[in-house]
C-alpha positions in Angstrom: 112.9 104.1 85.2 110.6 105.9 83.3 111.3 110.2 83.8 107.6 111.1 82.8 106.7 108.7 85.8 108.9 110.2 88.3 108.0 113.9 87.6 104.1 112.7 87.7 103.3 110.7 90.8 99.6 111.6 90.4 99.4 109.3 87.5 101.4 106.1 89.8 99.3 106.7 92.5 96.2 106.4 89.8 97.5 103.3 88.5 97.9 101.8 92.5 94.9 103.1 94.0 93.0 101.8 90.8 94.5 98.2 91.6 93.9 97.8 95.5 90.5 99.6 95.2 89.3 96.6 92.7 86.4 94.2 92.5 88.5 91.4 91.1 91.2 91.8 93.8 88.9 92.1 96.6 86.8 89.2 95.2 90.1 87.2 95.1 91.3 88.0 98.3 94.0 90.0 97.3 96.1 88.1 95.3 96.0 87.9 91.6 98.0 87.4 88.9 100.9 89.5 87.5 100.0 89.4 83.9 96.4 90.2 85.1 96.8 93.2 86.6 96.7 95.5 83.3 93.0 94.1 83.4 92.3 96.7 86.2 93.8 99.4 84.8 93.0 102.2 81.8 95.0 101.3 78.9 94.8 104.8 77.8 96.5 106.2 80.6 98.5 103.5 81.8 99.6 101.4 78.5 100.7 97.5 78.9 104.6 98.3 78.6 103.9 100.2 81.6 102.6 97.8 84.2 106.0 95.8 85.0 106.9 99.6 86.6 104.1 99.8 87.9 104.2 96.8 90.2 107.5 97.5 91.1 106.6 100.6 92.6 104.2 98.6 94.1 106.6 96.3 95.9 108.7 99.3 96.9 105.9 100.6 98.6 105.5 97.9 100.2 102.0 97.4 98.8 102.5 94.0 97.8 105.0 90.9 97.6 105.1 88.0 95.4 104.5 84.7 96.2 106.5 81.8 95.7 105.4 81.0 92.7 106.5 84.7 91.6 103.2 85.1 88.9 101.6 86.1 91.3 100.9 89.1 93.8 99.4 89.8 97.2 97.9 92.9 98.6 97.6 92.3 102.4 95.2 95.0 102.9 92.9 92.3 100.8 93.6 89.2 102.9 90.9 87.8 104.6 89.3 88.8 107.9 88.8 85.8 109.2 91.2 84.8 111.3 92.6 81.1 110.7 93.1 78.2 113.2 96.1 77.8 114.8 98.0 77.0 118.4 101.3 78.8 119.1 102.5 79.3 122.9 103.1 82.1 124.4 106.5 83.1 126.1 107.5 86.6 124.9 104.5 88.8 125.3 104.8 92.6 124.0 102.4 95.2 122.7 103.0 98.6 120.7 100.2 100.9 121.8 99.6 103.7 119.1 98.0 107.1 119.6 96.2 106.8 116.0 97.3 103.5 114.8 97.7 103.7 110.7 96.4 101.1 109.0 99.0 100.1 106.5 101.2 99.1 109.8 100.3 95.9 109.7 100.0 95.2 105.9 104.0 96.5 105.6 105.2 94.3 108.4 103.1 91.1 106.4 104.8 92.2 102.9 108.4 92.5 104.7 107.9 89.2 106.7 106.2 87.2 103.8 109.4 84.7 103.3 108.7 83.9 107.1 105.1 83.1 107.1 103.9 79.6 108.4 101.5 77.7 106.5 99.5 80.6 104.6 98.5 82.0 107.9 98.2 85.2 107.4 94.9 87.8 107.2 93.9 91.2 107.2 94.8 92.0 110.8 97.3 89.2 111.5 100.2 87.0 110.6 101.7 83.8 111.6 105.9 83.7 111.1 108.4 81.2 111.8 112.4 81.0 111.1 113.7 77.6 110.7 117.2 78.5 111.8 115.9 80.3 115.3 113.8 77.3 115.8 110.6 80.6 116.8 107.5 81.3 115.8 105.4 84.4 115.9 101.8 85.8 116.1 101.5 89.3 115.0 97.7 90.6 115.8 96.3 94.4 115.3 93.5 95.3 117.5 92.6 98.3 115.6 89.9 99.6 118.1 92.3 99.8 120.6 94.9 101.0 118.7 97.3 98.3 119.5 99.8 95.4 117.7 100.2 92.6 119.7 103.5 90.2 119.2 103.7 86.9 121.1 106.8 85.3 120.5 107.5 81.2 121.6 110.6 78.5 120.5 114.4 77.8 121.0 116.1 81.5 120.0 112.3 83.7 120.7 114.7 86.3 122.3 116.7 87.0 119.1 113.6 86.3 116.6 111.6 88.9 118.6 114.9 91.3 118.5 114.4 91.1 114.3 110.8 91.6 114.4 111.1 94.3 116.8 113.6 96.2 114.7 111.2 95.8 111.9 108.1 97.5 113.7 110.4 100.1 114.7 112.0 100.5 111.4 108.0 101.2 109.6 107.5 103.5 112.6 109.5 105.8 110.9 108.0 106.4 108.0 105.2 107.9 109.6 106.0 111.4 110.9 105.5 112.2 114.4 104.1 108.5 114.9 103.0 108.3 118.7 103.7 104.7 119.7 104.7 102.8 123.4 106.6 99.5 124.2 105.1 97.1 126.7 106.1 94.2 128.0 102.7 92.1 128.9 104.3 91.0 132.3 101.9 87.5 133.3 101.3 88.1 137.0 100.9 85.2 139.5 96.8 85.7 139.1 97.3 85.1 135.0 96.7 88.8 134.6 98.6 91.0 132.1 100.1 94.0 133.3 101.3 96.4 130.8 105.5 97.5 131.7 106.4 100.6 129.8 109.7 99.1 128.0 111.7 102.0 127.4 110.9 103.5 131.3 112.5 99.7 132.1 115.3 100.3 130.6 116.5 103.3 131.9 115.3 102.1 135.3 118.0 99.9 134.7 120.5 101.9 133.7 119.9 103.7 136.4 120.8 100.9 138.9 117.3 100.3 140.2 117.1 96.7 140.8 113.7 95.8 141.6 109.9 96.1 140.0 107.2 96.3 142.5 103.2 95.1 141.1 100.2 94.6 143.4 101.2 90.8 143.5 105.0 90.8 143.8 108.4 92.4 143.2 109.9 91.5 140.3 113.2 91.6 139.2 114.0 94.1 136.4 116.7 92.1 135.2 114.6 89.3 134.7 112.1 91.0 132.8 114.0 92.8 130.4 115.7 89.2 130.3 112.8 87.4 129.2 112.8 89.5 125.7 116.2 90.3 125.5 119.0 88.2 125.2 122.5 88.0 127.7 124.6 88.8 124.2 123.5 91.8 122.4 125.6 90.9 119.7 123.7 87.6 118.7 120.5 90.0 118.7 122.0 92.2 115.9 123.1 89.0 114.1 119.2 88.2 114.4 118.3 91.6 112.4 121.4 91.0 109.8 119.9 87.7 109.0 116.3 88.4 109.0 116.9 92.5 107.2 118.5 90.1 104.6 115.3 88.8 103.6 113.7 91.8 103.1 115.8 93.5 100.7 117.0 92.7 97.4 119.9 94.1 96.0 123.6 93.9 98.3 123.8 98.0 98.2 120.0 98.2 99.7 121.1 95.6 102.3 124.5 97.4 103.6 122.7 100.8 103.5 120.6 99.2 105.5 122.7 97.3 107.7 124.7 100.4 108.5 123.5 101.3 111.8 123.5 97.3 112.9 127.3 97.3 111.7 128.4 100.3 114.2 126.5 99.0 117.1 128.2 95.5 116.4 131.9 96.9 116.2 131.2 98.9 119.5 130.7 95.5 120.8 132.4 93.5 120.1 136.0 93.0 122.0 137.8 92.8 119.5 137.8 92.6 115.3 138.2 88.5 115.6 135.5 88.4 118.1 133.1 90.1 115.5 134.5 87.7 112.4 133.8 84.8 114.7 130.3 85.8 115.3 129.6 86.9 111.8 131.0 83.6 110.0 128.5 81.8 112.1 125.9 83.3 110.0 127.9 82.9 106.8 128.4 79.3 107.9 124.6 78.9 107.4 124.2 80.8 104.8 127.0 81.6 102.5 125.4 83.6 99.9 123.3 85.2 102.7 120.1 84.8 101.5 120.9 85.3 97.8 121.6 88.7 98.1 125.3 87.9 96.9 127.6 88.6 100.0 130.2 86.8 101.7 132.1 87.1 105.0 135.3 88.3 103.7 133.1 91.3 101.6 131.1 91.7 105.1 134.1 92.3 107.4 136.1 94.9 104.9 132.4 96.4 104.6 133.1 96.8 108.5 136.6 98.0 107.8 135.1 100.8 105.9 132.7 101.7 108.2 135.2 101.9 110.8 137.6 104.4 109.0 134.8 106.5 108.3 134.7 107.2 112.6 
């Protein structure tokens, strides 16, 4: 990496501002091609040999992501506003409300979710996402007037897809300081109304042995609605995160720095060492080289080991 670039972020954030702020981008919907990128910029003060670093920073940022065919790049802030046609049913309903609701929210989660997206679907204010292996699909919509995401989950695991997406909304929260943001659960109500259930006041509701959840039109079990996002086993949740935080990072030391926090909360857990290898070769099972990243089960469980020593 070049020095002068680090010591001058005035100049990179020239050179980015310069490409999401073009004509040709915003004519082409945000995506364009790698090599055609030095086309928006000053060759003066960003030469050629310098636009491979620049992108990268670009991707860091989380700016931008390739597409498959890896020539060229996306900007989500670029995609579309239409919104496409689609039909997914609802099951898990949940909403983050935001006191000022930052744009680039939304384009993050699209550029960290982009290997899930179904079909294309995907614009300005909203995405479309499926995994394969949890047999789920996702719509992610941003109602920015009302400052608030909304995340309908459906399929055969929605409970542990919706625990990875979740952990990846909270995960961008906190790279905004002093970000003021609430959890609902969009509780469907005998009448088809929504009613808004604080999540977090749920769970300590819970904790606190209250059993029951009174609305104008019934009592509801709090069990049963905390159960109806998360699942019986918090352990297969975490596996959920592992497999989809895989995905979003490149390198094996980004994804175990990563994966640190997931990693304690599985060994406290889990009943026992065996228990956790059982769960974890499950994944490794499916994917061996998980994800391409280049780890295996037998590096994953003395990664544990270490982490374990370290208490």
């Amino acid at each position: 990496m070049d020095e002068t670039n680090v010591i001058n972020p005035e100049w990179v954030t020239q050179a980015m501002y310069a490409i999401i702020t073009s004509k040709p981008l915003f004519d082409q919907q945000g995506t364009i091609s790698k090599a055609n990128t030095g086309q928006l910029l000053n060759l003066q003060t960003h030469p050629s040999h310098k636009h491979s670093y620049i992108i990268e920073l670009m991707k860091k940022f989380e700016l931008c992501y390739e597409l498959d065919d890896k020539i060229t790049l996306l900007v989500p802030d670029l995609l579309p506003v239409e919104e496409p046609e689609f039909t997914v049913d609802k099951a898990i309903r949940f909403i983050f409300e935001y006191r000022f609701l930052p744009k680039t929210i939304i384009a993050r989660f699209i550029v960290k979710m982009h290997h899930d997206i179904k079909q294309e679907l995907r614009w300005c204010t909203g995405v479309v996402i499926e995994d394969v292996q949890f047999a789920a699909t996702a719509v992610i919509k941003v109602d920015e007037d009302a400052r608030q995401i909304f995340i309908d989950v459906n399929g055969t695991q929605k409970r542990e897809y919706f625990a990875a997406i979740l952990h990846t909304f909270r995960a961008i929260h906190q790279l905004f300081a002093k970000l003021d943001v609430s959890e609902f659960i969009r509780l469907v109500l005998p009448s088809s109304k929504e009613k808004l259930i604080d999540y977090q006041e749920l769970v300590q509701l819970e904790q606190q042995g209250v059993k029951d959840y009174p609305t104008v039109e019934k009592i509801y079990s709090i069990s049963e609605i905390l159960g109806s996002v998360r699942t019986e086993n918090q352990m297969d949740e975490m596996l959920a995160i592992l497999q989809t935080l895989s995905k979003q990072v490149v390198t094996k030391a980004d994804f175990l720095e990563k994966s640190e926090e997931i990693l304690q909360k599985m060994v406290e857990q889990a009943n026992s060492e065996e228990e956790l290898e059982t769960k974890l070769n499950k994944v490794f099972m499916l994917k061996p080289n998980f994800f391409g990243i280049g780890i295996d089960l037998n590096e994953f469980v003395e990664e544990i080991r270490k982490i374990k020593c370290r208490w």
